[in-house]
C-alpha positions as CSV (number, residue, x, y, z in Angstrom):
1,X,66.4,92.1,111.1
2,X,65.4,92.0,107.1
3,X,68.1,90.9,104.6
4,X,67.9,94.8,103.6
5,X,68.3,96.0,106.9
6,X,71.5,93.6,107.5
7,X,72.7,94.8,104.0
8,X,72.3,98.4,105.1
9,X,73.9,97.6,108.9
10,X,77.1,96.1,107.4
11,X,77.6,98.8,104.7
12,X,77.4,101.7,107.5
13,X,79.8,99.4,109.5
14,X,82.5,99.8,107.1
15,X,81.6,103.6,105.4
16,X,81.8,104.8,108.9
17,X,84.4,103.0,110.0
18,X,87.4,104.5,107.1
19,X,86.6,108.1,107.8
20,X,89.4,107.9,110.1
21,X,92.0,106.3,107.9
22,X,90.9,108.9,104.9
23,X,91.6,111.9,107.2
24,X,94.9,110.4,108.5
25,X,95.8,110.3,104.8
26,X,94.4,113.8,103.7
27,X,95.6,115.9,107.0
28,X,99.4,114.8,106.3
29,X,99.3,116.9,103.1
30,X,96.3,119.4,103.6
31,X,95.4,122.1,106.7
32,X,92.3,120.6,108.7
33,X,90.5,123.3,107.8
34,X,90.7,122.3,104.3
35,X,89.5,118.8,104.9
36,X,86.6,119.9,106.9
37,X,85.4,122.4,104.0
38,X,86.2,119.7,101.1
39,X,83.9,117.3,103.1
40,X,81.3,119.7,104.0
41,X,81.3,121.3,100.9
42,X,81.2,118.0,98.0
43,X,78.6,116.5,100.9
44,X,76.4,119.4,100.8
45,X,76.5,119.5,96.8
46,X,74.7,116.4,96.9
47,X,72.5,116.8,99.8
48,X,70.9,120.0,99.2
49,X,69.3,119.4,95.8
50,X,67.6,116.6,97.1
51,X,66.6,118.2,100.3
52,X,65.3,121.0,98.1
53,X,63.6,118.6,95.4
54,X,61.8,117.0,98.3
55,X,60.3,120.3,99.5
56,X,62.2,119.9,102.9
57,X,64.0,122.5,103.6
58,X,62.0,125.1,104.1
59,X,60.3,123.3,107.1
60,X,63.6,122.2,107.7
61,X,64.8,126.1,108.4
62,X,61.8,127.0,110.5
63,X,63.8,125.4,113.5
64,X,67.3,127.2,112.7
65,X,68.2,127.9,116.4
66,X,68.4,124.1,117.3
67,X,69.6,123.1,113.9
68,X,72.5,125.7,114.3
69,X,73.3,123.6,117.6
70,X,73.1,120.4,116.3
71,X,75.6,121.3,113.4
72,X,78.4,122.7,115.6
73,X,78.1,119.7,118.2
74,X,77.8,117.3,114.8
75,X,80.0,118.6,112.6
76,X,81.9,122.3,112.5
77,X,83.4,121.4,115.9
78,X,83.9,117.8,115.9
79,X,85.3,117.4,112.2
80,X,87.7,120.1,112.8
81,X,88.7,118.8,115.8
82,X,89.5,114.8,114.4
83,X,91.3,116.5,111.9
84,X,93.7,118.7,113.9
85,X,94.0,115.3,116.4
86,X,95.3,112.8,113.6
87,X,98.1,115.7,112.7
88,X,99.7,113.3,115.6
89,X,97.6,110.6,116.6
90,X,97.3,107.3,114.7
91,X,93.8,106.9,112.9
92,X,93.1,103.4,114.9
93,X,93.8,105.3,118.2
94,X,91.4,107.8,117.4
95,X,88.6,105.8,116.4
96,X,88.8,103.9,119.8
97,X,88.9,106.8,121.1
98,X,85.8,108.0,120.0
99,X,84.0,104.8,120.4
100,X,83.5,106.6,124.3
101,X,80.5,108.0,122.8
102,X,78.1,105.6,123.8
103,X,79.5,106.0,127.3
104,X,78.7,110.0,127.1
105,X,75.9,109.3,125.6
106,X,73.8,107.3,128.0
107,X,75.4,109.8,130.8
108,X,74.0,112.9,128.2
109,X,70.5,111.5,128.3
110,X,70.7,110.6,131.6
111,X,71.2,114.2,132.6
112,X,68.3,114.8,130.4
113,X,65.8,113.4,131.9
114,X,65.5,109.9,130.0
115,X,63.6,107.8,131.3
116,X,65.9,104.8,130.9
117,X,67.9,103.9,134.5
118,X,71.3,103.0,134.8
119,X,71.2,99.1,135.3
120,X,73.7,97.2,137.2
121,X,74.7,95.5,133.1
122,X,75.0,99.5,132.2
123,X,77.0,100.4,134.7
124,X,78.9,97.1,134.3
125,X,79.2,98.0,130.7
126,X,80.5,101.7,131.3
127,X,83.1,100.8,134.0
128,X,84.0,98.0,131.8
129,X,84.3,100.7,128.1
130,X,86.6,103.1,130.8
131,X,88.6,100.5,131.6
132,X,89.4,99.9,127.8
133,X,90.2,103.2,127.2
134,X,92.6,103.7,129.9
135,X,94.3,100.7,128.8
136,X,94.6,102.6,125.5
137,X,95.5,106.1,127.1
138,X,98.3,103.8,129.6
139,X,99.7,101.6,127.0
140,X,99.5,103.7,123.2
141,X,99.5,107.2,124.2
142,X,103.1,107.6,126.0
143,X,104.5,111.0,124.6
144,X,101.8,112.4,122.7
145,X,100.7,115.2,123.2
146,X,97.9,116.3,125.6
147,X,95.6,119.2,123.1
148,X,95.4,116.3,120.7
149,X,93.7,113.9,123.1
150,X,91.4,116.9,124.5
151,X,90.3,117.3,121.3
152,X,89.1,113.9,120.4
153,X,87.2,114.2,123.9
154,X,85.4,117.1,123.1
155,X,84.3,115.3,119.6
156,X,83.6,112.3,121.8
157,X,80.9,115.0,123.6
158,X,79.4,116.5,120.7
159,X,78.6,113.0,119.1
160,X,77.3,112.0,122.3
161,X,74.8,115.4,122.8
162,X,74.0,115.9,119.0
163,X,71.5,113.0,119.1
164,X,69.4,114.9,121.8
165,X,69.3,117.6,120.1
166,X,67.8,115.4,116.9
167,X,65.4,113.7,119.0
168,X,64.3,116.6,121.2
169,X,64.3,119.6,119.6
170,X,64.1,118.0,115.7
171,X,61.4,115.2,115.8
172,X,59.5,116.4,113.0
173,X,62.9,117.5,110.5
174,X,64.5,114.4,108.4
175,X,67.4,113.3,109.0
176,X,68.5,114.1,105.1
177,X,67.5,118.0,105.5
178,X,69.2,118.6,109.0
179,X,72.4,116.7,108.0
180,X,72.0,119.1,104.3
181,X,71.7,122.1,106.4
182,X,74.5,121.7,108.6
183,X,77.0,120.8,106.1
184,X,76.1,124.2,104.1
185,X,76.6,126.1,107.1
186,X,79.9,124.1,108.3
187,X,80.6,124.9,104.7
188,X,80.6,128.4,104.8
189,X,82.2,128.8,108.2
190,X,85.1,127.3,107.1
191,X,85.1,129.2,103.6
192,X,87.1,132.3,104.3
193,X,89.4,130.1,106.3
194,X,90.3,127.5,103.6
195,X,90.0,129.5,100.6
196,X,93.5,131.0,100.6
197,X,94.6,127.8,101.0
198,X,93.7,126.1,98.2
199,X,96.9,125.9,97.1
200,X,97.1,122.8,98.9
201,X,94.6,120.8,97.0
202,X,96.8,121.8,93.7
203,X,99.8,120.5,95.3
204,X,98.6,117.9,97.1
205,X,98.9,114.0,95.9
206,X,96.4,111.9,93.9
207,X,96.1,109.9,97.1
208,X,95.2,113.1,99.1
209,X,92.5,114.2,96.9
210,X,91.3,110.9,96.6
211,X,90.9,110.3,100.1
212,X,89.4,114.0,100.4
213,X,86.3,113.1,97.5
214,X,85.6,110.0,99.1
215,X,85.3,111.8,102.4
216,X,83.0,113.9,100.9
217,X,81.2,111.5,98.6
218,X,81.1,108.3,100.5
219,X,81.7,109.0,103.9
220,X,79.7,112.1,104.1
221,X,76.9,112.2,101.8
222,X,76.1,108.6,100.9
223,X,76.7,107.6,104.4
224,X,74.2,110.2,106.0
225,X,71.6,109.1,103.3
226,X,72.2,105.1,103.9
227,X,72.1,106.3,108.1
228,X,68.9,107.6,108.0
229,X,67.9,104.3,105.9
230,X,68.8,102.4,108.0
231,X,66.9,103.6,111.1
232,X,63.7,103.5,109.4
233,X,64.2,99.7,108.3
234,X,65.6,98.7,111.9
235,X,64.6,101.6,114.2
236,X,67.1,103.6,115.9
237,X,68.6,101.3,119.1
238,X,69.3,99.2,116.5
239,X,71.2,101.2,114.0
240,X,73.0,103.0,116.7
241,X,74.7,99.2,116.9
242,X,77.1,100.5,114.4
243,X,78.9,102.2,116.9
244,X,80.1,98.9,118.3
245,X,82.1,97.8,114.9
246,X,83.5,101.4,113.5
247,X,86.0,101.0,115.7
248,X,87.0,98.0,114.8
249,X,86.9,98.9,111.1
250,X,89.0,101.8,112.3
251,X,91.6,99.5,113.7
252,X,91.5,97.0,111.1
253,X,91.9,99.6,108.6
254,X,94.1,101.5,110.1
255,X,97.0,98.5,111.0
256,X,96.0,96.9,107.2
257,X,96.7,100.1,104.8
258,X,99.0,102.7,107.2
259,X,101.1,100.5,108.6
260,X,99.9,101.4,112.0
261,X,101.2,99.0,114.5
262,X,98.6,96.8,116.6
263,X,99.7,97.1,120.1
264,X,99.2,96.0,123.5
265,X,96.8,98.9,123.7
266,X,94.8,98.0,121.3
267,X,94.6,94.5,121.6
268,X,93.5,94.7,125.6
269,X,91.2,97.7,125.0
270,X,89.2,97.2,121.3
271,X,87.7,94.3,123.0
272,X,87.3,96.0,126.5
273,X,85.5,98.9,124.9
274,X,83.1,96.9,122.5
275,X,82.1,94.9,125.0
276,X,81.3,98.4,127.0
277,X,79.3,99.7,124.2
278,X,77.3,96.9,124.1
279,X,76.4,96.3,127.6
280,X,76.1,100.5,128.7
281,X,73.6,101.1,125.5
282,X,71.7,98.1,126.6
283,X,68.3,98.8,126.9
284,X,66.8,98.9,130.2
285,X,63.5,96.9,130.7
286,X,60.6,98.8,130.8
287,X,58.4,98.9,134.1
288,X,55.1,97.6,133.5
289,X,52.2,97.9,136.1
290,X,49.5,95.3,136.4
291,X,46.8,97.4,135.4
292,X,48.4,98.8,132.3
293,X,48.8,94.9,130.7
294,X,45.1,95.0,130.5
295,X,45.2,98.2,128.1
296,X,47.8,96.8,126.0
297,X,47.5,93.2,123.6
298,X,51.4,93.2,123.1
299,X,54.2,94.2,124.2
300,X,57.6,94.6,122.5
301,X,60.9,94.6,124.3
């Protein structure tokens, strides 16, 4: 990997890795719906010009339908969703949570039709990730409540499906445009629903409203811009390594500024589950006939 490209890895590492804290921070003074539209709404702001000044969005809009899915599994349903789930749940919790994506996700293009087989290592990997997070849901989770946690799985299965959606449906739309597109529309959804509260923001703390511009700013539109950067300096199944350290960043983060206690939970399952990640998104090897090495010089693995 290019010094840029490990500059760019390690900077989406952390910027996706405090969304978690900044929402535990903003949802204890401010209605999810609120956050969601604040995000959506200062993310967009910044998005859309350029997606305009680059001619893109008009392309961009000739593949509404599938854009329109992508955005709920991506964002109107998920962020909601995280936001109404750290009302009781700790942000470290959640964000190991969540790290089940990669599980879904190799089940999710399994069902699809990828052509990439379950390995023994992946299967290894994905037994080994569920045993992490049923050491979480054993040991940390006693007396919360049950919608909270069904929440964070459904978020867990729109992260997972949105990228198949992206790569299936949306090859030819950049990343920038679609991730501009759905944050107007999350935008307005949410609109009627947080406008009459925007009392809240007024009353809310410094720290609130901090942590609700930096969503926006940092965590939504700088991130998605850097995301995209990244995947054309190190390809996608490389950027998509990120997934394997948010959670960790989550944790750190988490235990480090909110006081959130490190627990047996955590300590037996953040390592159970990055481990998981890493071995159930491994790629598998690729077949390769006899006959086809003649028609090829190289081969990359």
């Amino acid at each position: 990997m290019s010094r840029r490209g490990w500059v760019l890895f390690l900077t989406m590492s952390v910027i996706w890795g405090i969304p978690y804290l900044l929402i535990k921070v903003a949802v204890d003074e401010v209605s999810p719906v609120v956050v969601v539209f604040a995000r959506c709404a200062i993310g967009a702001a910044l998005l859309l010009p350029w997606t305009i000044a680059r001619g893109q969005l008009r392309p961009a809009l000739r593949h509404w339908r599938w854009l329109l899915l992508f955005t709920v599994l991506e964002m109107t349903g998920p962020w909601l969703l995280l936001s109404y789930a750290e009302q009781s749940l700790s942000s470290s919790l959640t964000g190991l949570l969540v790290a089940g994506v990669p599980f879904v996700a190799a089940l999710a293009a399994r069902l699809a039709g990828e052509e990439e087989r379950f390995t023994p290592v992946r299967i290894a990997g994905m037994c080994l990730g569920v045993v992490g997070i049923v050491a979480l849901l054993g040991l940390d989770v006693e007396g919360a409540q049950l919608l909270p946690l069904v929440a964070v799985a459904l978020v867990v299965v729109g992260y997972a499906t949105a990228p198949l959606i992206v790569s299936r449906k949306l090859p030819d739309v950049p990343g920038v445009a679609a991730s501009s597109v759905a944050l107007v529309v999350t935008a307005v959804v949410y609109e009627p629903f947080a406008l009459p509260r925007t009392e809240e923001l007024t009353d809310a703390s410094g720290k609130a409203v901090l942590s609700l511009a930096l969503l926006g700013v940092v965590c939504t539109a700088v991130a998605l811009a850097l995301f995209f950067a990244l995947i054309r300096e190190v390809g996608p199944q490389r950027a998509l390594v990120i997934t394997f350290v948010n959670p960790a960043v989550a944790v750190l983060l988490g235990v480090a500024l909110l006081d959130e206690p490190f627990t047996l939970g955590i300590a037996i399952g953040l390592p159970l589950i990055l481990l998981g990640c890493v071995l159930a998104t491994r790629r598998s090897p690729v077949r390769t006939r006899p006959s086809e090495l003649c028609d090829v010089d190289s081969a990359v693995p």
